[in-house]
GUZA-568975 format. One record per residue (C-alpha): residue in three letters; residue number from 0; x, y, z. Coordinates in steps of 0.2 Angstrom, whole numbers, plus 2048, in hexadecimal, padded with zeros to 3 digits. Layout:
N
NODE   r   k   X   Y   Z
NODE ala NUM   X   Y   Z
...
This chain:
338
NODE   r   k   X   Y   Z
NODE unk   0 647 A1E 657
NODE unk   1 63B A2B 65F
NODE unk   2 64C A36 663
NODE unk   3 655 A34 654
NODE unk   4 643 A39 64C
NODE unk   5 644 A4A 657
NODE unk   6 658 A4C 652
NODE unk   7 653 A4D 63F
NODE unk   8 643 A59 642
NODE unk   9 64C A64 64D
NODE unk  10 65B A64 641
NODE unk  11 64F A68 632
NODE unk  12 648 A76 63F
NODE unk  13 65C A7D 63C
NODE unk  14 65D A7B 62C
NODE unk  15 64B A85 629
NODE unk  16 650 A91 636
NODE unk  17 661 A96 62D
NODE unk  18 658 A96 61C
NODE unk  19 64A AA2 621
NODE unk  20 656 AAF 629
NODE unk  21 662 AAF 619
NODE unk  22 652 AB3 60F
NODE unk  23 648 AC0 61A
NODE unk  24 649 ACD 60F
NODE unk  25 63D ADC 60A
NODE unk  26 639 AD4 5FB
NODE unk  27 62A ADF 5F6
NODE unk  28 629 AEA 5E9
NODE unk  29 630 AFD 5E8
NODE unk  30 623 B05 5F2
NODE unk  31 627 B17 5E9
NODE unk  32 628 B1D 5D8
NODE unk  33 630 B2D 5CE
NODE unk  34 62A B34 5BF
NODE unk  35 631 B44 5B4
NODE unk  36 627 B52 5B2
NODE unk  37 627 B57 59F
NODE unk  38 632 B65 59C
NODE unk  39 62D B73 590
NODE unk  40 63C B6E 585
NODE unk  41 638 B5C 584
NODE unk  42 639 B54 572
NODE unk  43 631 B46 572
NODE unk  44 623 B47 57B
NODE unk  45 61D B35 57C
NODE unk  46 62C B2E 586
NODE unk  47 62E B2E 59A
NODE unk  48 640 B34 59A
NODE unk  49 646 B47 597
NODE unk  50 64A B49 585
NODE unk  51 651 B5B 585
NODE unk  52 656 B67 577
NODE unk  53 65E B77 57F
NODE unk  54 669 B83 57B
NODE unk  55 679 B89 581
NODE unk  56 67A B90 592
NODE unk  57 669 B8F 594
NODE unk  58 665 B8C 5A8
NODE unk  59 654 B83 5A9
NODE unk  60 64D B74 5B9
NODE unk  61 647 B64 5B8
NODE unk  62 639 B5E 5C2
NODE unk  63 635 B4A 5C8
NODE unk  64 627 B45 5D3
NODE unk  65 62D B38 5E1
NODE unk  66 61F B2E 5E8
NODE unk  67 620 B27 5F7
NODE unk  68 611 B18 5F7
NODE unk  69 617 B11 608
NODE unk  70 60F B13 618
NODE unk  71 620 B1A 620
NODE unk  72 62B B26 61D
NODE unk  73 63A B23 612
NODE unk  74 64A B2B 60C
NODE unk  75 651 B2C 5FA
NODE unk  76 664 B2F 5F4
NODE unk  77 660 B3C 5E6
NODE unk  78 670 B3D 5D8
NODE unk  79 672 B44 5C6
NODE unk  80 67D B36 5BE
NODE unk  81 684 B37 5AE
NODE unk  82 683 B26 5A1
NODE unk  83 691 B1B 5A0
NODE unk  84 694 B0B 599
NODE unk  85 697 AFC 5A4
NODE unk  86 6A2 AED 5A1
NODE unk  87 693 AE1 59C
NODE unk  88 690 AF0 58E
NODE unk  89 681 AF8 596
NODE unk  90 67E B09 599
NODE unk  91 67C B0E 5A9
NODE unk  92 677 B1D 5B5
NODE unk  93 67B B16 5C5
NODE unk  94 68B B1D 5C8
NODE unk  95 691 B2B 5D2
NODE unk  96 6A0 B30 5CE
NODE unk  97 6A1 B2C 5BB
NODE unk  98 6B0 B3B 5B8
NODE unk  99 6BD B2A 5B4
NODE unk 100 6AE B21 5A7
NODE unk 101 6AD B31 59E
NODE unk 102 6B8 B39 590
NODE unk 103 6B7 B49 588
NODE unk 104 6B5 B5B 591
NODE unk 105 6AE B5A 5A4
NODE unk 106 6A4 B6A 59C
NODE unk 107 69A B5D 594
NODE unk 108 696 B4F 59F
NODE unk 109 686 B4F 5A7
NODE unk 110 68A B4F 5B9
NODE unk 111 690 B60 5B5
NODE unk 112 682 B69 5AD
NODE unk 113 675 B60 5B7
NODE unk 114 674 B62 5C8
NODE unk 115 668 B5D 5D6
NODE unk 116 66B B6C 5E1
NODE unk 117 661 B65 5EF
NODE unk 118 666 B5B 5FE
NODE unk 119 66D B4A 5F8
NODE unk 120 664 B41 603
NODE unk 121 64F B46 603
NODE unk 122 640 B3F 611
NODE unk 123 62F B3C 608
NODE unk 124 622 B3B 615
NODE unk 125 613 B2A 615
NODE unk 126 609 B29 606
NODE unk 127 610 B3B 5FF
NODE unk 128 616 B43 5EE
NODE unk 129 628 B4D 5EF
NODE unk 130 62E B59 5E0
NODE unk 131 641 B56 5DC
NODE unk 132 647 B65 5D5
NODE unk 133 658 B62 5C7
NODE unk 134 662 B71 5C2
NODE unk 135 667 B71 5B0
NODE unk 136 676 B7C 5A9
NODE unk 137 67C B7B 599
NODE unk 138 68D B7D 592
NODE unk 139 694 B8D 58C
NODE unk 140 699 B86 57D
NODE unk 141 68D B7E 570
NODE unk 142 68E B6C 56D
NODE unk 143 688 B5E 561
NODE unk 144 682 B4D 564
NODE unk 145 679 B4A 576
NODE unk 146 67D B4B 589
NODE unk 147 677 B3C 591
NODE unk 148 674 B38 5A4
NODE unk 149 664 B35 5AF
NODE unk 150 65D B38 5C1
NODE unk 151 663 B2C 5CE
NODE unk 152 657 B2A 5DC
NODE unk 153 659 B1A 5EA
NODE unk 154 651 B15 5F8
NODE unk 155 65A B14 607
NODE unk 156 65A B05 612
NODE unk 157 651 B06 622
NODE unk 158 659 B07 632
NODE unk 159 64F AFD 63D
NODE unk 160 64F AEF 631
NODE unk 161 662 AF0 632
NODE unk 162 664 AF1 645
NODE unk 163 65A AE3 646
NODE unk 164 665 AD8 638
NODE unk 165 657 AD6 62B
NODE unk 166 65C AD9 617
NODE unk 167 653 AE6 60D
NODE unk 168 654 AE7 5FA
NODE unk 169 65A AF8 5F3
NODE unk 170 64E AFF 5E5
NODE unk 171 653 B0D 5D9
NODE unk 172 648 B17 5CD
NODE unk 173 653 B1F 5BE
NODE unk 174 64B B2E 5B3
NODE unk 175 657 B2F 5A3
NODE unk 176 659 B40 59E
NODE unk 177 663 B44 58B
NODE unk 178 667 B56 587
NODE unk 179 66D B5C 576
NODE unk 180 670 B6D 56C
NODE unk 181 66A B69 55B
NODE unk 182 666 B5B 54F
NODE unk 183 676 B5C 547
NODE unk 184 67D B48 544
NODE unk 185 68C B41 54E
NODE unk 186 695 B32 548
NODE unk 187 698 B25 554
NODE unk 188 6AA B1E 558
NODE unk 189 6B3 B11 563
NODE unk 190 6C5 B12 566
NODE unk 191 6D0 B04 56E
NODE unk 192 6DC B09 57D
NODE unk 193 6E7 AFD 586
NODE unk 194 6E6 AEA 58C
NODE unk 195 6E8 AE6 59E
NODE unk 196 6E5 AD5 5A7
NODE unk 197 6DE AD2 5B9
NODE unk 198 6D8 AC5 5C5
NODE unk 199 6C4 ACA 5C7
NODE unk 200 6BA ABE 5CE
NODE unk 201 6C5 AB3 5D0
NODE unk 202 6C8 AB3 5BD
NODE unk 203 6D7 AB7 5B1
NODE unk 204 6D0 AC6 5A7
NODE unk 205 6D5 ACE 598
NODE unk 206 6CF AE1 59A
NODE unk 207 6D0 AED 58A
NODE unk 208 6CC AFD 58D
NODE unk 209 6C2 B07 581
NODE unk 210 6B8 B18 57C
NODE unk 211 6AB B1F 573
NODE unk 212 6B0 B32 575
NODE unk 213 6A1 B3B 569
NODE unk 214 693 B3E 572
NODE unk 215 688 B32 569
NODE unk 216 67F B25 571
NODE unk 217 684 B12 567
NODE unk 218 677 B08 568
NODE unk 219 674 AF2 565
NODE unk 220 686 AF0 562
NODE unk 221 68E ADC 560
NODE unk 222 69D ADA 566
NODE unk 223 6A7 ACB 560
NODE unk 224 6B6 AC8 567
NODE unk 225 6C6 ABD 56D
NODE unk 226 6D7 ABB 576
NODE unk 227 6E5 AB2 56C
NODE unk 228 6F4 AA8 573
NODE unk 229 701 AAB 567
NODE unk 230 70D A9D 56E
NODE unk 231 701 A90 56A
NODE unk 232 6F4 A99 55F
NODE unk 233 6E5 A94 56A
NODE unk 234 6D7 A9F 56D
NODE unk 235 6D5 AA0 581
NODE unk 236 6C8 AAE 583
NODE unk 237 6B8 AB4 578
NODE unk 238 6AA AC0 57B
NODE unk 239 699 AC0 56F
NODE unk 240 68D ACD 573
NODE unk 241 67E AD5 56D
NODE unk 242 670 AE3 56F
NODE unk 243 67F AEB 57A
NODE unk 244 680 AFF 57D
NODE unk 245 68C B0C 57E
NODE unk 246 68B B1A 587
NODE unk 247 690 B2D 57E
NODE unk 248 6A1 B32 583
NODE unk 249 6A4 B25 590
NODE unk 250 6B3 B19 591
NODE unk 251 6B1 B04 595
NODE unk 252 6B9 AF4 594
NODE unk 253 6B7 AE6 58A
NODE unk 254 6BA AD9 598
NODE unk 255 6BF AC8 591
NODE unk 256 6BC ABA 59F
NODE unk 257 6C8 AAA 5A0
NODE unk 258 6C5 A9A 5A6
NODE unk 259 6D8 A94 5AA
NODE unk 260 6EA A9D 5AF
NODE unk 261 6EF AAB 5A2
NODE unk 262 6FE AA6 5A1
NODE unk 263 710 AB1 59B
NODE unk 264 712 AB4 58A
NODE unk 265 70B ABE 57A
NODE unk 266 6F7 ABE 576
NODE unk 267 6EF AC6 567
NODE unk 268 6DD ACF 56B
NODE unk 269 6D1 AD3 55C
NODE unk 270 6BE AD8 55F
NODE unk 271 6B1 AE0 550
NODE unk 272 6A6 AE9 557
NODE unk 273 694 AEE 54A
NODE unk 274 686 AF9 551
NODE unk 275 673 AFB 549
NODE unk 276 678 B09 53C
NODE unk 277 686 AFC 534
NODE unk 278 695 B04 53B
NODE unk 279 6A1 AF9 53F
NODE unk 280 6B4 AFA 549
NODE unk 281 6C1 AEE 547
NODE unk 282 6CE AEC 554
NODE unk 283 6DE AE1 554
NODE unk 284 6EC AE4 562
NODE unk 285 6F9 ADB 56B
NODE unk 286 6FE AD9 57C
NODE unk 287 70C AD1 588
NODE unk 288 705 AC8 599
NODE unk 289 717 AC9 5A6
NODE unk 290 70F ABF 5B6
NODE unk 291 704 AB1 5B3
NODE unk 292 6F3 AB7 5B7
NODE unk 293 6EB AA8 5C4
NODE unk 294 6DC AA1 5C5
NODE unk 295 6D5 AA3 5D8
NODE unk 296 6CD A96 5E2
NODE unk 297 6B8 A99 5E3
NODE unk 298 6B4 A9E 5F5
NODE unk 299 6A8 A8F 5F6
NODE unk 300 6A2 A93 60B
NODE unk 301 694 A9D 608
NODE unk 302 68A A99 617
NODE unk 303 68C AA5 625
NODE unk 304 694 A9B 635
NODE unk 305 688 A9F 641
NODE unk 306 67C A93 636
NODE unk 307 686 A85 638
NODE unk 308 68D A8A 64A
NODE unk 309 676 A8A 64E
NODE unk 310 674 A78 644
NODE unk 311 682 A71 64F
NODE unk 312 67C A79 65F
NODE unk 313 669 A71 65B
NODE unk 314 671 A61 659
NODE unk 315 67B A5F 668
NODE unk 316 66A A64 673
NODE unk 317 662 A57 66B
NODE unk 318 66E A4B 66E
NODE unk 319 672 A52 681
NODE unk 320 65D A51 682
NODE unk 321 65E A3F 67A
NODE unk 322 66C A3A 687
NODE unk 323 660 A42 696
NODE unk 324 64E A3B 691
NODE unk 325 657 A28 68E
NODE unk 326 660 A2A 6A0
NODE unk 327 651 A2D 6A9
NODE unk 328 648 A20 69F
NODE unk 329 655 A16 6A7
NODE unk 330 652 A1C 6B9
NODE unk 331 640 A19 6B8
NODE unk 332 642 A06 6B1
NODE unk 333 650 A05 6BE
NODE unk 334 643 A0B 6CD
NODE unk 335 636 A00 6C5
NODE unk 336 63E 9F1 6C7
NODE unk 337 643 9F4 6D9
């Protein structure tokens, strides 16, 4: 009983072991901060982000503070990203080459008229402050409606801690930064594109492409929506959404999710689409599916092998250990009664 005692604490040691390495992680705060330093031609003055009002070709900088509150060292990834939309309907300033989730002229996408001209990659020394110059230039030709983007900046993973197999979190800081000419008013609009459908995580979606090609940012927009099989008239897919966002100029998809096969046939797609100022988009369109779209088997492993391949080692010392301590208890009863 004493051994078998020994065999479930040492194989509760495995299973402690194996959890505290998969969650080792930095889990600390962001130890650095970035703030913008208000621009001459800020608008509103009360907000944290830049709110611009230029005029065409104008050439002008933007200036950030990045604070580096750790007691090392640290590098940031610095970019100037321009706002798209994201397929949960969010905007978002995280990506670095936006050229294919923008519409309109490249003249007018932010990644071209704001530049970080500096090295990409920037080392703040300990407990120190670093100036991040932006370059700002504007378009030749006048514009209505807004330019929207923001300053990207990431902290890059630390070396040693990588060498050394540990897990780090990645922190980003994002200063938003909208740009426009005048205060002339830009009407808003959506337009629908084509429908597709693809396997994503191991999932049958329906993905309708869409735009919103004025330079206009659309804000709390519901989105209701479904997927119709017209061989049997059965609604397989919806989407309900609300307080969602679109970016200005930027395309998306309106990514339906399925639970079962899509199977071959002819389906029907309608969504409405309403934003905060009341206007609203209706769109109806049909499409064809060829090829069934499958459903995929979950990967359900998801611990790493050398986990299991350390509890099974444990065990089979315990039991090798278990085997040696009752064998010599054996010799020594043996020796005893001779």
């Amino acid at each position: 009983m004493k051994y078998l005692k020994y065999l479930v604490l040492t194989t509760f040691f495995a299973l402690g072991f194996g959890w505290q390495a998969s969650v080792s992680a930095d889990a600390t705060a962001p130890l650095f901060s970035v703030k913008a330093e208000q621009h001459p031609n800020q608008i509103d003055k009360k907000v944290s982000y830049f709110d611009l009002k230029l005029s065409p070709k104008d050439s002008t900088q933007l200036k950030l503070k990045l604070s580096n509150n750790d007691k090392e060292q640290a590098v940031f990834a610095i970019h100037a990203n321009a706002a798209v939309t994201n397929d949960n309907l969010i905007i978002d300033y995280s990506q670095n080459n936006a050229g294919r989730l923008l519409t309109g002229p490249a003249d007018f996408h932010f990644n071209r008229i704001v530049n970080y001209s500096g090295p990409k990659i920037v080392t703040v020394p300990a407990k120190t402050i670093a100036t991040i110059v932006v370059d700002v230039n504007m378009p030749q030709q006048p514009f209505n409606g807004i330019i929207e983007g923001g300053i990207y900046i990431t902290k890059q993973l630390d070396d040693k801690i990588k060498e050394q197999g540990g897990m780090q979190n990645r922190f980003s800081y994002v200063i938003g930064c909208v740009i426009r000419e005048n205060d002339q008013q830009v009407q808003p609009k959506i337009v629908a594109k084509t429908i597709k459908t693809k396997t994503q995580l191991y999932r049958p979606n329906v993905i309708w492409k869409m735009s919103a090609p004025n330079q206009i940012n659309i804000s709390d927009v519901t989105v209701d929506g479904d997927i119709t099989d017209l061989q049997n008239k059965k609604q397989i897919m919806s989407r309900h959404e609300t307080q969602r966002q679109i970016a200005p100029t930027s395309n998306f998809n309106l990514v339906f999710k399925g639970d079962n096969d899509l199977k071959s046939g002819r389906y029907l797609a309608k969504v409405v689409m309403k934003d905060k100022q009341g206007h609203i988009w209706r769109f109806s369109q049909h499409f064809t599916v060829g090829t069934p779209v499958k459903t995929q088997m979950v990967k359900r492993w998801t611990m790493n092998w050398w986990y299991w391949l350390l509890i099974i080692l444990l065990i089979i010392i315990t039991y090798k250990l278990y085997q040696h301590f009752k064998q010599k208890k054996q010799i020594l009863r043996h020796e005893k009664k001779s």
